[in-house]
N, C-alpha and C positions, 0 to 999 in steps of 0.2 A: 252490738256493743258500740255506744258512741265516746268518741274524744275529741275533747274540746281543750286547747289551749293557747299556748301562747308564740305558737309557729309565726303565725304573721307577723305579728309585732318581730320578733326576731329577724324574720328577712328584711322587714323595712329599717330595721335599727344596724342589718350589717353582723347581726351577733348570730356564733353556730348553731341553727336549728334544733342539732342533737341535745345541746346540754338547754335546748329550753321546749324541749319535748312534753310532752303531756306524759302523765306517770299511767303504765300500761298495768291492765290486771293480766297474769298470765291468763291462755288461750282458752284453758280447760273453765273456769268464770266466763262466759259468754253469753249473752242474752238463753234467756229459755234454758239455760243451765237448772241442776237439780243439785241439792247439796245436801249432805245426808242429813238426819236428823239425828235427833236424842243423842249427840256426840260432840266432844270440841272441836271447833272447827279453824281451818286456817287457812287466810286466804294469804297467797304470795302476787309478787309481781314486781317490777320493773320501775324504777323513777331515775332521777340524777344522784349519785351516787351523795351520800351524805345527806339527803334534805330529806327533811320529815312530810310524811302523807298521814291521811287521816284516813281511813276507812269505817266507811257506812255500810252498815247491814243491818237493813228494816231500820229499828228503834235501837242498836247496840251498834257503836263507833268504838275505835281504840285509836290512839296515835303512834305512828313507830316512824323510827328511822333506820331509811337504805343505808347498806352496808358499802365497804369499799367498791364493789361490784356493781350499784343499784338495787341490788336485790331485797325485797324486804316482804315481812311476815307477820301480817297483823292476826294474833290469835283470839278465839270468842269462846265463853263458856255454851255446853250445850244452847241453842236455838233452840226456844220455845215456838216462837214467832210460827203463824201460817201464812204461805205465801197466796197468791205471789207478792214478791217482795223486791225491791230494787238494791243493790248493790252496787256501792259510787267510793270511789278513792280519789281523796281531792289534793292536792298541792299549791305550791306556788308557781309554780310551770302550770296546772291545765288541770283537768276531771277528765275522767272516764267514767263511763256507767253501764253498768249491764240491766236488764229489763227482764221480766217477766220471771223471778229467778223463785223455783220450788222448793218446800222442804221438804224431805221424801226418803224415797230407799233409795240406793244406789247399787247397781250392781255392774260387775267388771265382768265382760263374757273375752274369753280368749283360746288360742290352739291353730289347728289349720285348716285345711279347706271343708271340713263337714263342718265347724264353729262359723268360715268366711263365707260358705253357701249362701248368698243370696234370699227374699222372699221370693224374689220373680222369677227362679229356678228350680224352687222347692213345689212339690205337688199343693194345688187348689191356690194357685196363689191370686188366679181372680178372685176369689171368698174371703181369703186376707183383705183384700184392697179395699174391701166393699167395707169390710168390717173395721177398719184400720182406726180412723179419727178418733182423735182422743186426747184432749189438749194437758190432762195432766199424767201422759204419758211419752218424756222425751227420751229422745236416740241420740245417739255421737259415735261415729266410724273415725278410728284412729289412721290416722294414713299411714302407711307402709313405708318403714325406715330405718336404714341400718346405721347405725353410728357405734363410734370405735370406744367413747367413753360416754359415760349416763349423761344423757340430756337433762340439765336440770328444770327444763320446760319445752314444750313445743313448738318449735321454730314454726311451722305455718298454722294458720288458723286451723282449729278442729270445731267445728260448726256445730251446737246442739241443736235437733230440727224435733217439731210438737208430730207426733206422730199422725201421720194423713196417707191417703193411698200414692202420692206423690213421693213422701217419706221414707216410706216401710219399702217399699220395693229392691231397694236396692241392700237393706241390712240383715243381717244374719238370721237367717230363718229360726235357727234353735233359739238362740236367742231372745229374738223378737218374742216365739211365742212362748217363751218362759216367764217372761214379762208380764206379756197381756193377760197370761194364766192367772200372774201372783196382782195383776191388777185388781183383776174380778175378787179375790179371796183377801186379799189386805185394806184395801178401798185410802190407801193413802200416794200420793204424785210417785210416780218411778222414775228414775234415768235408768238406761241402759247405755253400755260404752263398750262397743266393741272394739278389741286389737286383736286382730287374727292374720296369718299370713300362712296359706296353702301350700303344701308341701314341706314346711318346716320340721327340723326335727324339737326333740324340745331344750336340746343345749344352745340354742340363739336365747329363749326368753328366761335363763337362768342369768344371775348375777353373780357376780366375780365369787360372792362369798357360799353362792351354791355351788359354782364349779369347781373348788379348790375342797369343799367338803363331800365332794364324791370322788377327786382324786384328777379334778380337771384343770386346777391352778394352775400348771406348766400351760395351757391353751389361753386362762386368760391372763397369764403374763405377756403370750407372746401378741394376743392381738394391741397390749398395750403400745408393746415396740411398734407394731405396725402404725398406730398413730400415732408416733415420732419418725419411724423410717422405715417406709413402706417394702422399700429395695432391700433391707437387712433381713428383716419378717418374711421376706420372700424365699433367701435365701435359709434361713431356718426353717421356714415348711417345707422346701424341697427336700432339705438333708431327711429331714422324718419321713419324707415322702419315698425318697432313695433306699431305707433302712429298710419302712416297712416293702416293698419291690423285692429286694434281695430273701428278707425273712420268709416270703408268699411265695414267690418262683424257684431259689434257689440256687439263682444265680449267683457267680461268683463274683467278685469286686474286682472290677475292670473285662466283663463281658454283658453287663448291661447291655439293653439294645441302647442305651443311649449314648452308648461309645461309637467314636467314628468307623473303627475297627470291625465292630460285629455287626456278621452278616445274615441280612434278613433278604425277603422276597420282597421286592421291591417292583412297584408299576407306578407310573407317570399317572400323574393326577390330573385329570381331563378337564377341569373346571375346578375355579373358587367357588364354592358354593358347598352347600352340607353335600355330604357323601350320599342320601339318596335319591340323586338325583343324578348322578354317574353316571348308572346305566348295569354299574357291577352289583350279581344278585345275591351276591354273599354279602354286602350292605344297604340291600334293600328295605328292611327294617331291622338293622343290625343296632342294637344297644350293647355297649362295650368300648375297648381299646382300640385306637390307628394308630400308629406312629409313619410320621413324616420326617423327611430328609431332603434339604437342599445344598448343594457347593456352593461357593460364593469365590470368585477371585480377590484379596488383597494386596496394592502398592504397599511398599513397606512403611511411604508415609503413611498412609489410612491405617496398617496395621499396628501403629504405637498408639493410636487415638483412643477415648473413651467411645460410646457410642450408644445406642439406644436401638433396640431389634423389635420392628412394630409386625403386630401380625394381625393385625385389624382383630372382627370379633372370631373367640373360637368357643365352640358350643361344645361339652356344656365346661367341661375342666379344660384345665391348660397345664403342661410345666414345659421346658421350654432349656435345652442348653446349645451350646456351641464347643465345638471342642474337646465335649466330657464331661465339662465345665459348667454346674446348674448357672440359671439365670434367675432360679425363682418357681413356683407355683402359683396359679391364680384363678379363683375361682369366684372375683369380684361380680357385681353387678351390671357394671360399666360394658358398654358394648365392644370396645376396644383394647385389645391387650397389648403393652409395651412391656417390655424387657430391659434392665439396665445393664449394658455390658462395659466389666469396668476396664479401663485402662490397661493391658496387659495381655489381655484372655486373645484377643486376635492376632495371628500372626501372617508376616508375609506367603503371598500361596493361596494353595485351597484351604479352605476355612468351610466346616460343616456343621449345618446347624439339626439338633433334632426337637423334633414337637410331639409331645403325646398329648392326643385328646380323647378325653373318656367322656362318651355319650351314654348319661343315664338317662334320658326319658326322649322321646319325639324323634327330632330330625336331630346330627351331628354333623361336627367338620369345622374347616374354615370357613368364615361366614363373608369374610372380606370388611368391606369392599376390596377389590384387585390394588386399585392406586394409594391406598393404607396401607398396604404392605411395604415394607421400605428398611431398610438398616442406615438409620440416620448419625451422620459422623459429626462431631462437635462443632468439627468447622461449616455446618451447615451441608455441605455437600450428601447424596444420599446414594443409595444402590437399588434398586426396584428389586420385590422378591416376589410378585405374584405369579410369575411362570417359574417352569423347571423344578416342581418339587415331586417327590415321589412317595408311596403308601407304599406301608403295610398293616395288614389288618394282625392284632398283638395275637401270636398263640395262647397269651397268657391273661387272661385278665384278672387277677386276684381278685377275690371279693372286697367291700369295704375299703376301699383308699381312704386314707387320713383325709378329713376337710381340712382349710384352710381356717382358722378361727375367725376372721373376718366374712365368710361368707352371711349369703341371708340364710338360705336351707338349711346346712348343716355349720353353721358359724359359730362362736361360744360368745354368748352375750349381746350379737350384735340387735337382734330383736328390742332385748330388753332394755338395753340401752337406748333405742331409739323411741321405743312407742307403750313403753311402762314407766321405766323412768320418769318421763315428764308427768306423769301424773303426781309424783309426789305421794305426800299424807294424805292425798285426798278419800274423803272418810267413805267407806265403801259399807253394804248390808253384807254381800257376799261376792265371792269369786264364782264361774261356772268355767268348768277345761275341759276343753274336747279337743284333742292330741293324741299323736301315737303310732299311726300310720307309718309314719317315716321312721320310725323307732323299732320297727317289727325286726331286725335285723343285728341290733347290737343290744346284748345283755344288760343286766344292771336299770332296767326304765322305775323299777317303784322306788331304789334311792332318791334317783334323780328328780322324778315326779317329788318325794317328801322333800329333798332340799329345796326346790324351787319355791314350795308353799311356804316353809318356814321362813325363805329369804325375802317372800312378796308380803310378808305379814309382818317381817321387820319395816320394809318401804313403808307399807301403811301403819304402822304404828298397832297393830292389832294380834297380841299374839293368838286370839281367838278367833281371827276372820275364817267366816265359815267357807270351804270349798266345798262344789259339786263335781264330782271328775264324770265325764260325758265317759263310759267304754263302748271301744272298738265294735262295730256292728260286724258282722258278717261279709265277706269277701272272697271271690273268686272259685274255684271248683270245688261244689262240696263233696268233703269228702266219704269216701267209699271203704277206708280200713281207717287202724289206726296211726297216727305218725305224728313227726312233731310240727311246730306251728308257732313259728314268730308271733301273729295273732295272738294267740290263745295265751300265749305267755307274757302280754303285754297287757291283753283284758285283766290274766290273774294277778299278775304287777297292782293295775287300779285298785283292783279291789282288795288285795291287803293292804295299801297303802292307806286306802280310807278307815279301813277296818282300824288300823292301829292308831290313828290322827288323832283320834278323839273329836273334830271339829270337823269332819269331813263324809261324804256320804257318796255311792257311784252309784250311776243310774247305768241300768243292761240296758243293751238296745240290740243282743244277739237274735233278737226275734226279728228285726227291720233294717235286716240289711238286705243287698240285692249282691247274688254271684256276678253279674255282668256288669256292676255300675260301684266305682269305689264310692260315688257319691248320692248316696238310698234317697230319694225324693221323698220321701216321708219324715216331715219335721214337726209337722202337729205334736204326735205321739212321746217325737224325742223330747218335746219343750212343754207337753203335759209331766213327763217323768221327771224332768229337769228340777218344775215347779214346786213337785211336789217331793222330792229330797230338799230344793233351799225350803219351804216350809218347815221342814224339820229340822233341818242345822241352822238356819238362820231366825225362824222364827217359833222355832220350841213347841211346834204343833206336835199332837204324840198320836204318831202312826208310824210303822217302821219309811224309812227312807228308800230305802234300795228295793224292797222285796225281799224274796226269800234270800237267806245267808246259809250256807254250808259252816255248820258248827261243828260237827265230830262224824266218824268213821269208823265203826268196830266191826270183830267177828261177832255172828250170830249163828250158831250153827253150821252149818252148811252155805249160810247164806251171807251178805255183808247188809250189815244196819246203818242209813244214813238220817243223820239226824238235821235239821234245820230251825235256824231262827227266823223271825222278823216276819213267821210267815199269818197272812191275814186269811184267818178259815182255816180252810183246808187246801192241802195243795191235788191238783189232780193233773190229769194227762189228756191233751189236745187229740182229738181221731185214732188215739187207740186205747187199750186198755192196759196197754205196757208203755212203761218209759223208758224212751233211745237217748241214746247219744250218752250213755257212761261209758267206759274204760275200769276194766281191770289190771293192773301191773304189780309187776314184781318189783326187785330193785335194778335189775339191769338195764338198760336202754333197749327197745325194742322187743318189749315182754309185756306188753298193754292189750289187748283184747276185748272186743265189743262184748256186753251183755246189756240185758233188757232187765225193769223192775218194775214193781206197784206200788205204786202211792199210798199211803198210808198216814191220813191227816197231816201231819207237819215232819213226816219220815218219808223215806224210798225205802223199800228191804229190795236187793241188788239179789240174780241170782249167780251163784258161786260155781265155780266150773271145778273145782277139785283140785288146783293147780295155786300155788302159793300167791297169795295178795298181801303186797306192802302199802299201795297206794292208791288212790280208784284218781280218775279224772272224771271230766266231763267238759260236753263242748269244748271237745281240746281238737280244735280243727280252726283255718282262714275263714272258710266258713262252713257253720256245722247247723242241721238240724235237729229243734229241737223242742219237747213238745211239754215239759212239766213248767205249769203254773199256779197261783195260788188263785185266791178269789177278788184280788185288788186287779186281776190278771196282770201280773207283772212275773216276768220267767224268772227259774231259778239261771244263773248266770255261770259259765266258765269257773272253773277249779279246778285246782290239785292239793289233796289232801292226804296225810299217810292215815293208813287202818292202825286203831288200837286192835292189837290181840287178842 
């Protein structure tokens, strides 16, 4: 994208560069950009606040004027035009122009690390690269970014690159080849725009008006505060953080371990450094709770001071008091933790400070450095705190600690604000989500999934934008009886959620996952099945989407009758002549029980053990084996359904 203005003359005349800046198209308009078709389109951007630009697109100009902000928004009736095509917004200050700009489909791929997988990570990915070029097939990788309120644009450039083996390597593998699938079968220009962030859960890329419609409003109010006063928002996640501690252990208020009082088993901490690296083999690869403890002496002058309590990085959470007295919670991105300690909290004497750090994934601890550690006093003066502290490992670790809603993992909004937001109304074919992992843990995912679509389909002005929800592949020990499964109840989450959308379609992928690897190297397959749901929800091809669907459950006899939709042919069974991985259950918990069945065209008939059935499952496992599929070969997928009588 070139600009051209009136910069020089400005320095030579002495006048502020800023206000004779050339007028900017926002980021996402950038050369080799793709902009959807057969839709109205609107192009935003940046000038001197009040002065009128012109925008050029192809053969169709409009004139607008920037608001008190700069901001302005020239709109265009559907684009007939074929590209490529040049896009230019002129002023009296300067031009800008973008080059090589397509009209096309657009589609928005997002979720976390099986959406952010790489091509150069994914299996064959020499045969991608070979296969790659393709000039009317562009890419855009969203950069990773937490912001506390909606970006109304993207602060650093987001680069659209013409796809090449140079290109495609480092972009989303499912993605990618969802794309080059729907290149081959559409034969008109595609963008693809990945925003994905690994290990997220999916309350960062909801927006204020999803989170408060599933009852998460009090989280983004409070990250609002945090982006007014970070130290207040701190002290309000602690107090939630405190509540839930007491309600999970049982402890009483005022025997906290974070009282100076209560007594825990305490050893000297051998080194700044994460905790496995010690030498102690109880945190050898320990994920969990430590609590830390140091004295500190104060002069009574120092003890009336404000002061600020630095504890360099601490992996992966942090909350942090003195006293008794919270300082806050944090579980920012920033490698550095500080603490505001206000005026008051210190007194002459010993002064004790406690630290809990909860290490959910890899290494934990204090990360340092040593000489970052410091309790800094207003009048500049400080105290060194990287010796003298002592652990103990928590007997307690509750499950689930509240996040901070500013976090990136588990934050409320802060995704979406950073790296959807800025895209605006920008006119979209379809959305594709592959999410969930990090959600396996806490209830409630297919509201959260429906409010997210309805609130991303406000953004873009679409109350029809078609979603593909990517479901959870398969993970970790398969299992051997029956039991329950975060998984399994996040796959069924997707798939009623699609089921009821009306505009939404999920693709299984319980057949290509791997027990040992959260991250299944096989993406061909995911972004063949991807392709061919957005064919159907986005482009009205008529074949089922999903594969087979679990439509109804009754008695039969002796035996249970399953019925299915969407199935193409007939459905049969993979290396045996019986189909595994159902469950029979009752109404209780822990009344589920394996049986085996036969296929039966677009039916299962289940065999019946004599013992009352309210509900059948199936691949209700992290990861389950499983062998019935129809003739598109596409598997029937995870369910829980009750039996009619």
């Amino acid at each position: 994208m070139k600009r051209t203005g009136l910069w020089l003359a400005a320095g030579v005349l002495g006048l502020p560069s800023a206000v004779m800046a050339a007028p900017q198209l926002d980021l996402i308009y950038g050369d080799h950009a793709v902009i959807q078709r057969g839709r109205p389109v609107s192009i935003t951007g940046t000038t001197v606040a009040g002065e009128t630009v012109t925008v050029t697109f192809g053969t169709n100009s409009a004139s607008v004027v920037a608001d008190a902000k700069g901001r302005f928004v020239a709109r265009f009736a559907a684009i007939t035009t074929t590209g490529p095509i040049t896009l230019s917004v002129d002023s009296p200050s300067g031009q800008t122009v973008a080059k090589d700009v397509q009209m096309g489909d657009v589609f928005l791929c997002s979720g976390q690390s099986n959406m952010e997988m790489p091509v150069k990570n994914a299996q064959d990915a020499f045969g991608a690269f070979f296969s790659s070029a393709d000039p009317d097939l562009r890419l855009m990788t969203v950069e990773k970014r937490v912001a506390f309120t909606p970006d109304e644009a993207f602060l650093k450039p987001q680069a659209w690159q013409v796809a090449a083996p140079q290109t495609v390597q480092d972009f989303s593998a499912n993605c990618y080849y969802m794309v080059k699938d729907l290149r081959k079968s559409e034969g008109v220009p595609i963008g693809a725009i990945n925003g994905s962030w690994g290990g997220t859960q999916i309350s960062p890329w909801m927006g204020d008006k999803a989170l408060t419609a599933v009852g998460l409003g009090a989280r983004a109010e409070l990250l609002k505060l945090y982006s007014r006063d970070p130290a207040a928002a701190a002290l309000v996640a602690n107090d939630i953080w405190e509540t839930w501690w007491r309600t999970n252990t049982g402890d009483k208020t005022g025997s906290e371990p974070w009282q100076p009082q209560t007594q825990l088993t305490w050893k000297p901490v051998p080194a700044i450094s994460v905790w496995q690296k010690w030498g102690d083999p109880a945190l050898a690869s320990y994920v969990g709770m430590v609590w830390f403890r140091r004295e500190i002496e104060l002069s009574a002058a120092d003890a009336g001071k404000p002061a600020v309590l630095n504890l360099g990085g601490l992996d992966d959470l942090g909350a942090a008091w003195i006293n008794g007295k919270s300082l806050g919670n944090t579980a920012d991105t920033g490698p550095m933790k500080a603490f505001t300690v206000p005026k008051g909290l210190l007194k002459p004497g010993k002064n004790v400070i406690i630290v809990n750090i909860n290490n959910t994934y890899a290494d934990g601890g204090m990360r340092g450095p040593a000489d970052a550690m410091k309790l800094a006093m207003a009048d500049g003066s400080t105290q060194a705190l990287a010796d003298g502290w002592l652990y103990s490992i928590a007997a307690k670790t509750p499950k689930n600690p509240p996040h901070t809603p500013w976090e990136d993992m588990g934050g409320a909004g802060t995704a979406y604000n950073g790296m959807i937001a800025p895209l605006g109304a920008y006119g979209l074919k379809g959305v594709a989500w592959y999410q969930g992992e990090s959600d396996t843990d806490f209830p409630g995912y297919e509201g959260r999934l429906s409010a997210m679509a309805t609130d991303w389909r406000r953004q873009f002005m679409q109350a029809d934008l078609p979603f593909v929800i990517v479901q959870l592949s398969g993970y970790g020990r398969p299992a051997i009886k029956p039991g329950e499964s975060g998984w399994a109840n996040v796959r069924d989450a997707q798939r009623r959620m699609a089921e009821k959308d009306g505009h939404a379609a999920f693709v299984s992928t319980i057949d290509l996952g791997d027990p040992l690897d959260i991250h299944p190297g096989e993406k061909h397959e995911v972004g063949r099945r991807m392709a061919r749901a957005m064919r159907a929800v986005a482009y009205g091809a008529s074949l089922p989407p999903s594969g087979p669907r679990i439509a109804a459950a009754s008695v039969s006899g002796h035996d249970i009758a399953l019925r299915f939709t969407d199935v193409t042919g007939a459905l049969h069974t993979r290396s045996s002549a019986q189909a595994i991985g159902f469950e029979l259950c009752g109404d209780a918990p822990g009344t589920c029980r394996y049986t085996t069945g036969v296929a039966e065209g677009a039916a299962v008939r289940l065999s019946g053990d004599g013992k009352p059935v309210t509900r059948i499952r199936y691949a209700w496992a992290d990861y389950a084996v499983v062998n019935v599929f129809d003739e598109a070969q596409l598997p029937v997928s995870t369910f829980e359904i009750p039996v009619t009588q």
